[in-house]
Residue, then its C-alpha position, 0 to 999 in steps of 0.5 A: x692109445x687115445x686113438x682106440x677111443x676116438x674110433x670107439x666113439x666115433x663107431x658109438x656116436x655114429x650109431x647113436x646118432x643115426x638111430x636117433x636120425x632114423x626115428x625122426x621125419x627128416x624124409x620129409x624135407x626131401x622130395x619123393x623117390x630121392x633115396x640117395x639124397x637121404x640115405x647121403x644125409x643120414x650118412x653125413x650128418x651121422x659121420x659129423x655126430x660120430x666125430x664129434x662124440x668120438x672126440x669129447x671121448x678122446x678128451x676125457x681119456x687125455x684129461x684122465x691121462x694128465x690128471x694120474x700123472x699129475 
């Protein structure tokens, strides 16, 4: 079951994280016409934010678990 909430978060985070990408000037760094090289780093760098915020969700939902069985 944990597994459902780390997808989640993992799909939430993703999103969060590459709108948030999307609305700053990280192009700029780039060299013009280097299309890929920035679409690859959107990607990445979304994957990474969506792992992390899917893992903090997975951690709540075990430390709610352990908490009712207490």
């Amino acid at each position: 079951m944990s597994n459902y909430f780390y997808f989640g978060g993992l799909l939430l985070g993703f999103i969060w994280t590459f709108k948030t990408l999307q609305s700053t000037n990280i192009e700029q760094i780039f060299k013009k016409g280097h299309i890929w090289q920035i679409r690859s780093a959107y990607t990445l760098l979304s994957l990474l934010g969506g792992h992390v915020f899917g893992s903090i969700f997975e951690r709540i939902y075990l430390l709610i678990l352990m908490a009712i069985e207490l």
